[in-house]
N, CA, C and O atoms as a GROMACS GRO file, in nm:
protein
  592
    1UNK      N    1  14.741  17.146 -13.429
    1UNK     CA    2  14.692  17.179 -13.295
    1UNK      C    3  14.779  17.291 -13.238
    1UNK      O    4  14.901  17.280 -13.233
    2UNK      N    5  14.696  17.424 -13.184
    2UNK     CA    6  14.812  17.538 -13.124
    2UNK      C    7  14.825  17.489 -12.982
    2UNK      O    8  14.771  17.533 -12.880
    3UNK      N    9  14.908  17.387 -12.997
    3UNK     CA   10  14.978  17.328 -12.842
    3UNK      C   11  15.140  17.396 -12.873
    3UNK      O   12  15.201  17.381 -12.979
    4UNK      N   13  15.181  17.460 -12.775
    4UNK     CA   14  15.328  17.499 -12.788
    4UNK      C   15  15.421  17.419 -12.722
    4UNK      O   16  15.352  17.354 -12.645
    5UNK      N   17  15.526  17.389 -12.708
    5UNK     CA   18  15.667  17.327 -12.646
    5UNK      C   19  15.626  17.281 -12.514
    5UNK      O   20  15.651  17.174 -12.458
    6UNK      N   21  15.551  17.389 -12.471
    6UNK     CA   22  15.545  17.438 -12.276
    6UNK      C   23  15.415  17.384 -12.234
    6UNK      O   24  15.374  17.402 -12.119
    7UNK      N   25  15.319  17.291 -12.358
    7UNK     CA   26  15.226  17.243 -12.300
    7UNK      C   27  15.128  17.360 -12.288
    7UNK      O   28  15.083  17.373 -12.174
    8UNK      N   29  15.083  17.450 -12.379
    8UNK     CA   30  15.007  17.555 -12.370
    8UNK      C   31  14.960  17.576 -12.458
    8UNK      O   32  15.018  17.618 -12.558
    9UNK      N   33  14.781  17.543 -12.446
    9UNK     CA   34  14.702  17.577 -12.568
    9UNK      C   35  14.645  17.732 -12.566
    9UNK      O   36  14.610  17.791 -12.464
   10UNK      N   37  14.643  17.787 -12.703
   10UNK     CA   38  14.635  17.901 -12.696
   10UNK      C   39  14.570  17.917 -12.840
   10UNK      O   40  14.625  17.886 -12.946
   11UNK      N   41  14.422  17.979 -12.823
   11UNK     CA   42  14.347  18.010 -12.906
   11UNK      C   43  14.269  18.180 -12.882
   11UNK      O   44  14.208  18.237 -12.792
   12UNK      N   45  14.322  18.216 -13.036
   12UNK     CA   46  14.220  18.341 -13.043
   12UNK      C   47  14.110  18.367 -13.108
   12UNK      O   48  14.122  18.319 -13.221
   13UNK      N   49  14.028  18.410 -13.096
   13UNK     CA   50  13.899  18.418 -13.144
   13UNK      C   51  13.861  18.569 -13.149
   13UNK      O   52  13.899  18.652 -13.067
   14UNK      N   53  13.775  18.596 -13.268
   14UNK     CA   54  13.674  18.717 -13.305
   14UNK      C   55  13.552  18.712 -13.261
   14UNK      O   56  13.490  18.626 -13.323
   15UNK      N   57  13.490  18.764 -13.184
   15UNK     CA   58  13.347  18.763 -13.182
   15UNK      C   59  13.273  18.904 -13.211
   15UNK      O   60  13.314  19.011 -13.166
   16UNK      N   61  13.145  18.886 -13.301
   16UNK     CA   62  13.100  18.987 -13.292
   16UNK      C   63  12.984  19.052 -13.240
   16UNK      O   64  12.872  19.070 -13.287
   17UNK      N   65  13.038  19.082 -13.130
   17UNK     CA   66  13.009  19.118 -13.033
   17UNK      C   67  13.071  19.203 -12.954
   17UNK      O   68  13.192  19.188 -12.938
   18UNK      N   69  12.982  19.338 -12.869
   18UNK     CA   70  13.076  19.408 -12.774
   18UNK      C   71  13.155  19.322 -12.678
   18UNK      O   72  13.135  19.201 -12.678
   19UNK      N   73  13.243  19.378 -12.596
   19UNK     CA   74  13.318  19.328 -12.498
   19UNK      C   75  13.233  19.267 -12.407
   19UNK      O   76  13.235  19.144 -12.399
   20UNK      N   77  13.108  19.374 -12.292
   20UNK     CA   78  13.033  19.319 -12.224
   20UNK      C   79  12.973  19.138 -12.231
   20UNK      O   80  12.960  19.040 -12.158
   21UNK      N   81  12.948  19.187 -12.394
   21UNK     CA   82  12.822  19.068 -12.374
   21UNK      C   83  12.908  18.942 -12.391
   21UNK      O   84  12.867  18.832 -12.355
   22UNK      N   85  13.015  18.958 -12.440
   22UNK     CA   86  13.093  18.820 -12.469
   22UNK      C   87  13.142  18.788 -12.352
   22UNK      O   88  13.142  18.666 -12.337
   23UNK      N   89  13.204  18.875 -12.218
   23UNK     CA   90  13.217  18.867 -12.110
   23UNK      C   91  13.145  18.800 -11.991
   23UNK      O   92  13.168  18.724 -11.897
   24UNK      N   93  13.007  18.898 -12.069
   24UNK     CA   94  12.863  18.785 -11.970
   24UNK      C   95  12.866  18.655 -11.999
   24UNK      O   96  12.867  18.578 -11.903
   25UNK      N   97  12.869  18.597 -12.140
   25UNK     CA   98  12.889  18.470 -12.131
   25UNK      C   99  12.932  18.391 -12.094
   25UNK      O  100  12.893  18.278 -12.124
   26UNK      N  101  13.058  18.418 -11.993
   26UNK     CA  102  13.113  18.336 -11.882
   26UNK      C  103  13.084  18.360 -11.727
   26UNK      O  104  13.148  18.310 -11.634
   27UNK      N  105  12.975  18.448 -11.718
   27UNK     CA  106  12.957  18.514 -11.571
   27UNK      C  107  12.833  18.423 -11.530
   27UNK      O  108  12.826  18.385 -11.414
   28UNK      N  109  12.757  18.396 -11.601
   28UNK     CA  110  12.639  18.264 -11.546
   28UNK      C  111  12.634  18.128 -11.558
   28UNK      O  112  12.672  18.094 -11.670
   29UNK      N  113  12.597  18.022 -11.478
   29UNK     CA  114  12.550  17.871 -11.538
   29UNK      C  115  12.460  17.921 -11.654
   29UNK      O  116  12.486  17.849 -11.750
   30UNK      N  117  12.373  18.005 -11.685
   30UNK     CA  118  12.267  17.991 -11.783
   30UNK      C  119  12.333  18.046 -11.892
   30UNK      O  120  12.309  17.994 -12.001
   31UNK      N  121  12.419  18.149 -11.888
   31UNK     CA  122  12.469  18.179 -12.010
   31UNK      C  123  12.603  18.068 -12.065
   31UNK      O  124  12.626  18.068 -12.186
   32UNK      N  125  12.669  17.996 -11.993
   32UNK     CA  126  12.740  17.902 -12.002
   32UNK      C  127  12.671  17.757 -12.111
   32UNK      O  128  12.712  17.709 -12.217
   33UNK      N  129  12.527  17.719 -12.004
   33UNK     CA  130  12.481  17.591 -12.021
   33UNK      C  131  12.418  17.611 -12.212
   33UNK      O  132  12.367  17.520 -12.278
   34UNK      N  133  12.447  17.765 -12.266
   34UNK     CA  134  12.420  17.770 -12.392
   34UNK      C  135  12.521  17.751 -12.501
   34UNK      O  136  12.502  17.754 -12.622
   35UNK      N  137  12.647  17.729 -12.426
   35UNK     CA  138  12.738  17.730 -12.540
   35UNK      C  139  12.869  17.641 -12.504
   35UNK      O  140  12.968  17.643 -12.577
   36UNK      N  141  12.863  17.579 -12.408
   36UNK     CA  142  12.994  17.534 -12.359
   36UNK      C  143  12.958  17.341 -12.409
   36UNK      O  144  12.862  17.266 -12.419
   37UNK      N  145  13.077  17.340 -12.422
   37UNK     CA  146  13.050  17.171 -12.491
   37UNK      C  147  13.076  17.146 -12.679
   37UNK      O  148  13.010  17.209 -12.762
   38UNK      N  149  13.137  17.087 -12.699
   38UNK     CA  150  13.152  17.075 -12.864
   38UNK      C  151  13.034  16.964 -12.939
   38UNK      O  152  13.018  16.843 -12.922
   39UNK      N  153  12.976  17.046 -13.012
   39UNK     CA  154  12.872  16.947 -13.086
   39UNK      C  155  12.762  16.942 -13.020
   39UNK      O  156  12.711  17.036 -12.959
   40UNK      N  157  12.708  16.797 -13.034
   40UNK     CA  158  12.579  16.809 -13.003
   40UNK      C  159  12.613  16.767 -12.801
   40UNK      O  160  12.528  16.721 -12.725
   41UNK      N  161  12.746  16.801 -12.770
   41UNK     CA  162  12.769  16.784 -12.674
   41UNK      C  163  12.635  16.897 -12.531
   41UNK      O  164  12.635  17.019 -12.550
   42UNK      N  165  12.560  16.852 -12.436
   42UNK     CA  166  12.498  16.981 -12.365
   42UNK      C  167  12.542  16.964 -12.204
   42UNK      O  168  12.584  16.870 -12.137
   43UNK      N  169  12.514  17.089 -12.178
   43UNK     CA  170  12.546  17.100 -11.960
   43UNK      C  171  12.414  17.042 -11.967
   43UNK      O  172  12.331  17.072 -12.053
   44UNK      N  173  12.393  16.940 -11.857
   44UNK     CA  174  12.268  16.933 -11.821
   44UNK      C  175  12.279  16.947 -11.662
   44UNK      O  176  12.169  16.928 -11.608
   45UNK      N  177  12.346  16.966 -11.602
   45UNK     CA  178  12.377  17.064 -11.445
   45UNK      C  179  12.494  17.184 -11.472
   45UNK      O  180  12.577  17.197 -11.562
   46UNK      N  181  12.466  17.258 -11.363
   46UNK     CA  182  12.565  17.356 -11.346
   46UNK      C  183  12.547  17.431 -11.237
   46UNK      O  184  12.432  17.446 -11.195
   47UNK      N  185  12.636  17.480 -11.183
   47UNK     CA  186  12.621  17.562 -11.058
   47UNK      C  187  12.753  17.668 -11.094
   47UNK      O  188  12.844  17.640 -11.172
   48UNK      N  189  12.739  17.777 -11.030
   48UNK     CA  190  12.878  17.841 -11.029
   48UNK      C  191  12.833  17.947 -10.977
   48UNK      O  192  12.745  18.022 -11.018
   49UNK      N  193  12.910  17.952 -10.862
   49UNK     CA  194  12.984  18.118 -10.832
   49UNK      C  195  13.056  18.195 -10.909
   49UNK      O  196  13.158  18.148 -10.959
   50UNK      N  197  13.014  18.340 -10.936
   50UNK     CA  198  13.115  18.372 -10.966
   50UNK      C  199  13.171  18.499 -10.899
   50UNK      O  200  13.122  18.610 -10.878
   51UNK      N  201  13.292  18.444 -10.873
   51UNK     CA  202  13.343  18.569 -10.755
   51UNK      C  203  13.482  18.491 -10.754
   51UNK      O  204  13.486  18.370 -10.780
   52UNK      N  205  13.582  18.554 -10.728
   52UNK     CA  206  13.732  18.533 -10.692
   52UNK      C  207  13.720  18.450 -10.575
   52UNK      O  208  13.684  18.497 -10.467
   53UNK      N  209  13.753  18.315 -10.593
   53UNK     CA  210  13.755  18.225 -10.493
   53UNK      C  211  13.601  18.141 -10.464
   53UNK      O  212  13.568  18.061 -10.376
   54UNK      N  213  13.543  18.189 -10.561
   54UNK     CA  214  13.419  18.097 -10.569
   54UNK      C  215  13.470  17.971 -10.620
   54UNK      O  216  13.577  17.918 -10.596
   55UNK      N  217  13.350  17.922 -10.717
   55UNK     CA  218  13.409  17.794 -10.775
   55UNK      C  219  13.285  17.757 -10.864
   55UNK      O  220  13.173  17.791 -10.828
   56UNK      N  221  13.312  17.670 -11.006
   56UNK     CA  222  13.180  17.592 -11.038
   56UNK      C  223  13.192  17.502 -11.055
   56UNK      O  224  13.312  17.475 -11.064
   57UNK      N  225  13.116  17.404 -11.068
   57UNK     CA  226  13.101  17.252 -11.170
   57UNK      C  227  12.989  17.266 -11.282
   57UNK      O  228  12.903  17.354 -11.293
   58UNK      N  229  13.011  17.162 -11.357
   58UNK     CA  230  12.902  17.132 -11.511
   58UNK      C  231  12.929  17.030 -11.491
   58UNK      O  232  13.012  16.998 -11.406
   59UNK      N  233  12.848  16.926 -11.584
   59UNK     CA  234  12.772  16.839 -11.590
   59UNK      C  235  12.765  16.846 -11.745
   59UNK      O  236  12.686  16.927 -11.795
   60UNK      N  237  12.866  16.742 -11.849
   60UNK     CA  238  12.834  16.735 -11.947
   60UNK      C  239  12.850  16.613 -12.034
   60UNK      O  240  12.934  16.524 -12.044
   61UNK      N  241  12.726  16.648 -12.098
   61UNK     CA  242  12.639  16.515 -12.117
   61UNK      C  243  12.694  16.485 -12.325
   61UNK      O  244  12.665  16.567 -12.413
   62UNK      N  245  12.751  16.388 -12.343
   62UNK     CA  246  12.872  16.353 -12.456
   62UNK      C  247  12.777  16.228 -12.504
   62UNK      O  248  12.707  16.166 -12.424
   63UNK      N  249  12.782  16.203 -12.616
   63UNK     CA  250  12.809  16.077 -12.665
   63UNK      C  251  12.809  15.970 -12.630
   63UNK      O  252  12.745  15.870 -12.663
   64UNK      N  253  12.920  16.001 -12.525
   64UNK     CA  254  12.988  15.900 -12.456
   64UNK      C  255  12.998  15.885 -12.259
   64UNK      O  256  13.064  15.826 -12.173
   65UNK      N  257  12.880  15.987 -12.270
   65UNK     CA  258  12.819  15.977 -12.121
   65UNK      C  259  12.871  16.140 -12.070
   65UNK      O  260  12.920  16.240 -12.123
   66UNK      N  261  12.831  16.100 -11.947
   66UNK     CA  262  12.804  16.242 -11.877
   66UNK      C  263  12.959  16.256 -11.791
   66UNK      O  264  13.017  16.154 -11.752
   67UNK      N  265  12.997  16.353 -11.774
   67UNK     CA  266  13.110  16.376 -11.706
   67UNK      C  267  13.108  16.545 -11.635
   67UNK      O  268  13.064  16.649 -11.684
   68UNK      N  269  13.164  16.523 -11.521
   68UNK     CA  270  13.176  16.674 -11.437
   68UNK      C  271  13.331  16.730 -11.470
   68UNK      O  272  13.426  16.655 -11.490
   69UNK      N  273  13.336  16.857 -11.470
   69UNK     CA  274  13.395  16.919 -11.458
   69UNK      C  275  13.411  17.057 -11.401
   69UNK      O  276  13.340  17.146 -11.448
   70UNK      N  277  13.519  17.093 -11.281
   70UNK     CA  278  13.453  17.200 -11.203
   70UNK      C  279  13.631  17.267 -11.172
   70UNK      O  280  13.732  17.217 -11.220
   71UNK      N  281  13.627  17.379 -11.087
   71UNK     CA  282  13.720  17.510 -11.064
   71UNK      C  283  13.703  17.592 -10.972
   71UNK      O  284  13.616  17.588 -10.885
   72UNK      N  285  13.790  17.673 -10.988
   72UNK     CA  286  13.768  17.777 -10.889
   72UNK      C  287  13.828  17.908 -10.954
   72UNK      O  288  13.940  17.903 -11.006
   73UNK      N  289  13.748  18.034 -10.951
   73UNK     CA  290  13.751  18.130 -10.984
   73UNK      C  291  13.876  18.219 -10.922
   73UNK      O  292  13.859  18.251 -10.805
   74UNK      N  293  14.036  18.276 -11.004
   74UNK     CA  294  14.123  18.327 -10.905
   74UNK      C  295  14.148  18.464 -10.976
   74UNK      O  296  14.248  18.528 -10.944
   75UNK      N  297  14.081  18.502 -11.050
   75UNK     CA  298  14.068  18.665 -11.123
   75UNK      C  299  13.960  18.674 -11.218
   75UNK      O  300  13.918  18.587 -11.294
   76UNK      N  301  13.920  18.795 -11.201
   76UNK     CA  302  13.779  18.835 -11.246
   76UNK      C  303  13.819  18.990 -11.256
   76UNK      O  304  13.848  19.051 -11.154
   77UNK      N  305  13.818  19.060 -11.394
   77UNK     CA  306  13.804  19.150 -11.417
   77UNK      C  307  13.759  19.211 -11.545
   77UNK      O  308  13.821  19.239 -11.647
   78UNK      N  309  13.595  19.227 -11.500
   78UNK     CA  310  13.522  19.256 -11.575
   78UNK      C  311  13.560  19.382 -11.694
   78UNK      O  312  13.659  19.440 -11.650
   79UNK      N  313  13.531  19.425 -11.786
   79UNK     CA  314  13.525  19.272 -11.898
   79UNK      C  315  13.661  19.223 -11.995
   79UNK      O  316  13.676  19.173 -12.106
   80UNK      N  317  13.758  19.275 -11.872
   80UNK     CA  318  13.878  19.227 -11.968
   80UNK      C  319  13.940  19.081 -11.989
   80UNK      O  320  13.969  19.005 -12.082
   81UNK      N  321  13.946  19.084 -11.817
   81UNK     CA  322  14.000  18.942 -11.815
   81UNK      C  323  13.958  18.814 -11.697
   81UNK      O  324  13.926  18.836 -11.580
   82UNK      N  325  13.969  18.688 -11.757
   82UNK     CA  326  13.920  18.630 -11.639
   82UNK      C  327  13.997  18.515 -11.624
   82UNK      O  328  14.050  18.481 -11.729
   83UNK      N  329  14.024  18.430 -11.510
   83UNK     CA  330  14.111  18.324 -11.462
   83UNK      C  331  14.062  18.214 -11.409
   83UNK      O  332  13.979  18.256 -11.329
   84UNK      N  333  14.062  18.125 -11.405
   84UNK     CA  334  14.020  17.994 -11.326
   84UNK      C  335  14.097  17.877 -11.356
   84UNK      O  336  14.171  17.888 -11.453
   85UNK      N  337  14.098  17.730 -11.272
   85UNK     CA  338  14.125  17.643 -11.284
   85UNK      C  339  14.030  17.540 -11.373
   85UNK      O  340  13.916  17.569 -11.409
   86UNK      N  341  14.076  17.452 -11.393
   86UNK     CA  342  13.982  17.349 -11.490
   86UNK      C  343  14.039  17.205 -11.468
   86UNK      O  344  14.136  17.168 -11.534
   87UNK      N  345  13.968  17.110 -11.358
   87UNK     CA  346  13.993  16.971 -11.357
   87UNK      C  347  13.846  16.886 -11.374
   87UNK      O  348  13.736  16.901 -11.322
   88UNK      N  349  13.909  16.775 -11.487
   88UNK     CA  350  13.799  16.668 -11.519
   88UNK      C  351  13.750  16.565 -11.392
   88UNK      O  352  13.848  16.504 -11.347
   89UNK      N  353  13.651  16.538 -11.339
   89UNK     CA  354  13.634  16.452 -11.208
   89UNK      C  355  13.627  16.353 -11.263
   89UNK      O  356  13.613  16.355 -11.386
   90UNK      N  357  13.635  16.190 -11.171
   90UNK     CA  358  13.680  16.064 -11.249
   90UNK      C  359  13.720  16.053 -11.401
   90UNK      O  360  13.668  16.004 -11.501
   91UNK      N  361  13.840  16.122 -11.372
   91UNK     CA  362  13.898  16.093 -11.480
   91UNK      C  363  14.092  16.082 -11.445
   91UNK      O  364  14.165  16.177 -11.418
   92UNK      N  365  14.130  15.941 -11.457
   92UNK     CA  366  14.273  15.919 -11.352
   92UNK      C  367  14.358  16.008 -11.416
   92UNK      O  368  14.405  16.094 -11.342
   93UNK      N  369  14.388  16.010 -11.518
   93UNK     CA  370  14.444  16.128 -11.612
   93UNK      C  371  14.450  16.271 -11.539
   93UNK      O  372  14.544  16.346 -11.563
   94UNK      N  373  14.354  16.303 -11.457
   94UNK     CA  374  14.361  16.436 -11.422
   94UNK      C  375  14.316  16.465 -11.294
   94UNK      O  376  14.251  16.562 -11.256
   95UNK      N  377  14.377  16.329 -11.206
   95UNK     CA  378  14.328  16.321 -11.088
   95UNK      C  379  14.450  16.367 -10.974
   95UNK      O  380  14.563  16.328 -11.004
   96UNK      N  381  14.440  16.421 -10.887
   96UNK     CA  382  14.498  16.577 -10.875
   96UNK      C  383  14.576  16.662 -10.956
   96UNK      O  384  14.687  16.708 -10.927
   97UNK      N  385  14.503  16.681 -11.072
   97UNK     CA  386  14.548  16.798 -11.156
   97UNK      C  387  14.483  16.882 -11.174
   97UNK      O  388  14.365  16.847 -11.182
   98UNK      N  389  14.507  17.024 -11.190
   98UNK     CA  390  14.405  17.118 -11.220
   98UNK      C  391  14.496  17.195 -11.368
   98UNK      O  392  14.618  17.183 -11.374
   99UNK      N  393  14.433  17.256 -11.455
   99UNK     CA  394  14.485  17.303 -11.534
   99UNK      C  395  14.447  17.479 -11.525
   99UNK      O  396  14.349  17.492 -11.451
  100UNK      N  397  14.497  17.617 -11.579
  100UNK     CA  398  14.507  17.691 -11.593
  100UNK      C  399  14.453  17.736 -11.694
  100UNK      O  400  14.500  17.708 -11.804
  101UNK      N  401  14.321  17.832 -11.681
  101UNK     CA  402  14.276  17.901 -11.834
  101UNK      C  403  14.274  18.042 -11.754
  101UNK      O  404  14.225  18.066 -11.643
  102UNK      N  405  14.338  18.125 -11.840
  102UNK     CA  406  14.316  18.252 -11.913
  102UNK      C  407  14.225  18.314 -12.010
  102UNK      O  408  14.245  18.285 -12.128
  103UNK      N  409  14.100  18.420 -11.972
  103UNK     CA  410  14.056  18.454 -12.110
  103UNK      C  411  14.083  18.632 -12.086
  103UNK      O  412  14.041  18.693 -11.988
  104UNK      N  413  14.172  18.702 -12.213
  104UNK     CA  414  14.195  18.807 -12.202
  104UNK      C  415  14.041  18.873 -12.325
  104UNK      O  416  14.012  18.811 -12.427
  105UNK      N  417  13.998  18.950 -12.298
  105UNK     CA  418  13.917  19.001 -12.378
  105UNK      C  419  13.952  19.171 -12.458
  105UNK      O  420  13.948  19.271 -12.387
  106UNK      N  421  13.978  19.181 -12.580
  106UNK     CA  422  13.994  19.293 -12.631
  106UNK      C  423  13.871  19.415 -12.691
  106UNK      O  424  13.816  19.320 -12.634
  107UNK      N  425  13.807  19.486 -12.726
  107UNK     CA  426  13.734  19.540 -12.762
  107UNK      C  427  13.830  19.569 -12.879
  107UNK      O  428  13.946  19.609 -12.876
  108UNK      N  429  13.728  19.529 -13.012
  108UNK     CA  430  13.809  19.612 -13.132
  108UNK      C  431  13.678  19.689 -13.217
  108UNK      O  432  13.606  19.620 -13.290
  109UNK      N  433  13.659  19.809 -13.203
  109UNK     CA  434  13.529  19.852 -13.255
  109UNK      C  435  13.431  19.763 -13.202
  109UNK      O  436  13.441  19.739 -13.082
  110UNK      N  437  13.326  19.701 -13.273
  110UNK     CA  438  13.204  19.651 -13.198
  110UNK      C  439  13.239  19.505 -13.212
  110UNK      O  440  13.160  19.413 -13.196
  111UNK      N  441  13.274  19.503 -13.221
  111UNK     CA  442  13.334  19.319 -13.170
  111UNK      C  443  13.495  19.297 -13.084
  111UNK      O  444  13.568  19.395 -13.069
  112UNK      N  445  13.529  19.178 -13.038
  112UNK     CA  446  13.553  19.149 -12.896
  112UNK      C  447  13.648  19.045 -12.985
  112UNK      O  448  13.613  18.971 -13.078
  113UNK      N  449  13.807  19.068 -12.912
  113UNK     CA  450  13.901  18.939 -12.979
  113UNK      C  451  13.891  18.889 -12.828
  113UNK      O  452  13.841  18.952 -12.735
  114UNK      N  453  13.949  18.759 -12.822
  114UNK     CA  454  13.978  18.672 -12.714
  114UNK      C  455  14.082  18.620 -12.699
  114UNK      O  456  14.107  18.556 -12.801
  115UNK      N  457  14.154  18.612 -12.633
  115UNK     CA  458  14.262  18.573 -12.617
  115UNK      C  459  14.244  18.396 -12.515
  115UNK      O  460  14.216  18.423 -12.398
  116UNK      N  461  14.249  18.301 -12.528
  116UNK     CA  462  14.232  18.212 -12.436
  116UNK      C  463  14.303  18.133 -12.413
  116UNK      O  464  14.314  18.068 -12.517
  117UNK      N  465  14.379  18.082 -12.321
  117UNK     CA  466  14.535  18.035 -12.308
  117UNK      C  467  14.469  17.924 -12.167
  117UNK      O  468  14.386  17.965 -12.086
  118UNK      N  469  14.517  17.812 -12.165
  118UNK     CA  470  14.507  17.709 -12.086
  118UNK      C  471  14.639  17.609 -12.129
  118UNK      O  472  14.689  17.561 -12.231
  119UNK      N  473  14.664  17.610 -11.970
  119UNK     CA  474  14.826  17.544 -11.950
  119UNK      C  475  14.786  17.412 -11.839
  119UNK      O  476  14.693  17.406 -11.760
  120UNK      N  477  14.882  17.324 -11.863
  120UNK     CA  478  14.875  17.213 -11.756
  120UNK      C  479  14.799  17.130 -11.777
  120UNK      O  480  14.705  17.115 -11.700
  121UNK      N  481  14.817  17.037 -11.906
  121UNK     CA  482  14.734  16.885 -11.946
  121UNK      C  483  14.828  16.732 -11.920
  121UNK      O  484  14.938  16.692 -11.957
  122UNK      N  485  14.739  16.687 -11.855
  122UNK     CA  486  14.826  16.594 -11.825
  122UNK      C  487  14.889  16.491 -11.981
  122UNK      O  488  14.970  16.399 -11.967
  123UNK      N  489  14.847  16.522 -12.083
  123UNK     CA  490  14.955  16.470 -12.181
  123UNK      C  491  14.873  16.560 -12.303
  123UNK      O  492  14.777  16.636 -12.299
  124UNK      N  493  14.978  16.502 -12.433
  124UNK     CA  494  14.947  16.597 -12.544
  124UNK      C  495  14.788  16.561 -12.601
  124UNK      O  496  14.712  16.637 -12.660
  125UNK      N  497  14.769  16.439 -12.569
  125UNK     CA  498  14.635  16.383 -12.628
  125UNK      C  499  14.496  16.439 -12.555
  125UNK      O  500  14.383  16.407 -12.591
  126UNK      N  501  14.525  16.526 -12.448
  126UNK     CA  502  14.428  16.570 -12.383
  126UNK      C  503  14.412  16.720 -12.457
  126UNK      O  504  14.319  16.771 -12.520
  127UNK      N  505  14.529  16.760 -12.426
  127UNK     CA  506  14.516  16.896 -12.468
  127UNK      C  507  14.501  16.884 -12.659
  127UNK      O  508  14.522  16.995 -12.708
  128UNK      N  509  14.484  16.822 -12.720
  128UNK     CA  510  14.423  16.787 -12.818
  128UNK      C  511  14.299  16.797 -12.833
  128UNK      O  512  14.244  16.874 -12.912
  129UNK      N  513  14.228  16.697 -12.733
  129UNK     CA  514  14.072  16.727 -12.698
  129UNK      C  515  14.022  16.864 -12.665
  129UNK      O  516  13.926  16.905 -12.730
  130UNK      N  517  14.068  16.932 -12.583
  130UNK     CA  518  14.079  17.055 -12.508
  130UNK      C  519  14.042  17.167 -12.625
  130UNK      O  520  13.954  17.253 -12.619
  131UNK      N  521  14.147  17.136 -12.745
  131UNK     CA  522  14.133  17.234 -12.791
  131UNK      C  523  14.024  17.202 -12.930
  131UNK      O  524  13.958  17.298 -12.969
  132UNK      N  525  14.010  17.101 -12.984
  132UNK     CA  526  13.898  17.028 -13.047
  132UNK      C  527  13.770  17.108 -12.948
  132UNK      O  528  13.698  17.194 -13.000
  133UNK      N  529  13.753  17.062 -12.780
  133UNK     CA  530  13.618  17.098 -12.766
  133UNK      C  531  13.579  17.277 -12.717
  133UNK      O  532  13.481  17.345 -12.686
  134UNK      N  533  13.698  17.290 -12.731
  134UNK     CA  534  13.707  17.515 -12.713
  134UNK      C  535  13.677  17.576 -12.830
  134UNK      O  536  13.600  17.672 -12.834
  135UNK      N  537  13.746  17.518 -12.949
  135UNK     CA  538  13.730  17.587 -13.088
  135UNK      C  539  13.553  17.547 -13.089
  135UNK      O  540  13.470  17.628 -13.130
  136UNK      N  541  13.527  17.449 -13.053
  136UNK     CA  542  13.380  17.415 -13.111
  136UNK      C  543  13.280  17.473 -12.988
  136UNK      O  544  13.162  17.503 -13.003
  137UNK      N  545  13.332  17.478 -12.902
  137UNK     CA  546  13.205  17.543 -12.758
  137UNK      C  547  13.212  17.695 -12.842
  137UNK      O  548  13.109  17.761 -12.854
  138UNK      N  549  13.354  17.749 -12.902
  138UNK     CA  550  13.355  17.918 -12.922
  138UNK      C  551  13.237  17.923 -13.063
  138UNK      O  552  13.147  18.004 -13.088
  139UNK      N  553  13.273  17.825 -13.121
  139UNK     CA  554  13.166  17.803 -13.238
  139UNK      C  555  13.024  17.817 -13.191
  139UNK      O  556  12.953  17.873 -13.274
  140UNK      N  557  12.982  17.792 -13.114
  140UNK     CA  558  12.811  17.780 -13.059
  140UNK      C  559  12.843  17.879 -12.994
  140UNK      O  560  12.747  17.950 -13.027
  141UNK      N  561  12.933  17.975 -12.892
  141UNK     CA  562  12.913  18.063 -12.873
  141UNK      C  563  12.895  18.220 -12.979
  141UNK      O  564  12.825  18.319 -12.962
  142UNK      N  565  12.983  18.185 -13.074
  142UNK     CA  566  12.964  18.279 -13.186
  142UNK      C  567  12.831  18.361 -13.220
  142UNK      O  568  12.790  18.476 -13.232
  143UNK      N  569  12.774  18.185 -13.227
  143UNK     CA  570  12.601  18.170 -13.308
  143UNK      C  571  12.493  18.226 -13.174
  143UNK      O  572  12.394  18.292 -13.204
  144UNK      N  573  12.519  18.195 -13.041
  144UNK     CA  574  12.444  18.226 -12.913
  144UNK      C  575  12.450  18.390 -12.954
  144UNK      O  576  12.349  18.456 -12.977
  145UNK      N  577  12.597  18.448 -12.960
  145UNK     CA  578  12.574  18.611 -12.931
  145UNK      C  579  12.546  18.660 -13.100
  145UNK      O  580  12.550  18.781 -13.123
  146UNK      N  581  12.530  18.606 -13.165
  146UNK     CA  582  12.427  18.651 -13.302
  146UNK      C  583  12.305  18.655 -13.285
  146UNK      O  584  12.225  18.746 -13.309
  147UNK      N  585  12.290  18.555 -13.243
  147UNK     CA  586  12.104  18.579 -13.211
  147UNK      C  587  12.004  18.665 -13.065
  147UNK      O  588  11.889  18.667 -13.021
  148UNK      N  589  12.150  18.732 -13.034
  148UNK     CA  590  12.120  18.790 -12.917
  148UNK      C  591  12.071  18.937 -12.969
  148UNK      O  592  12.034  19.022 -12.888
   0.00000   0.00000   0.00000
């Protein structure tokens, strides 16, 4: 698991894809509700602003039932980089906690590295999950901007 010392998961990814479009994929609920979730995990709500100091929630529907999760937007800069918070609702584990994601976006010729860094889990077994369900949401996102 790339969990470091400091409690910081940090995954990079290739997509191939320009910068833009891999960028858009975090700028809507609709482009979101196509790829976010690991497996046969799906959003079946979503709302989101997106604007610096907006905020969203999802609605995702597991296995093992439905659970929200929502943020607030604190940098947006199209299409390099973007910032927000990330806390699970009823869930005591992460009840006033918010965690920290980073996504830096690179252009390398016609595809797009990612840089994605999220700090602040309330123990190692979360950020375990975390990164189990990022590697696999980036997986369905891969396949979303192929068929685009």
């Amino acid at each position: 698991m790339p969990l470091d010392a400091n409690d910081t998961l940090l995954i990079t990814r290739q997509f191939k894809a320009p910068r833009d479009r891999v960028f858009a994929a975090f700028s809507s609920a609709e482009a979101m509700r196509l790829w976010l979730g690991p497996g046969p995990c799906t959003v079946t709500s979503a709302a989101l602003d997106f604007s610096v100091g907006g905020s969203y929630r999802f609605v995702i529907c597991t296995p093992d039932g439905e659970f929200g999760v929502g943020g607030t937007y604190r940098e947006i800069q199209p299409p390099e980089k973007l910032v927000f918070t990330w806390s699970w609702e009823d869930d005591p584990d992460w009840a006033n906690l918010e965690s920290v994601i980073s996504i830096e976006l690179h252009a390398r010729d016609q595809e797009t590295e990612i840089r994605f860094t999220q700090t602040g889990f309330p123990n190692i077994e979360s950020g375990g999950r975390h990164e189990h369900g990022w590697s696999a949401s980036f997986d369905k996102l891969d396949t979303v901007l192929a068929a685009a």
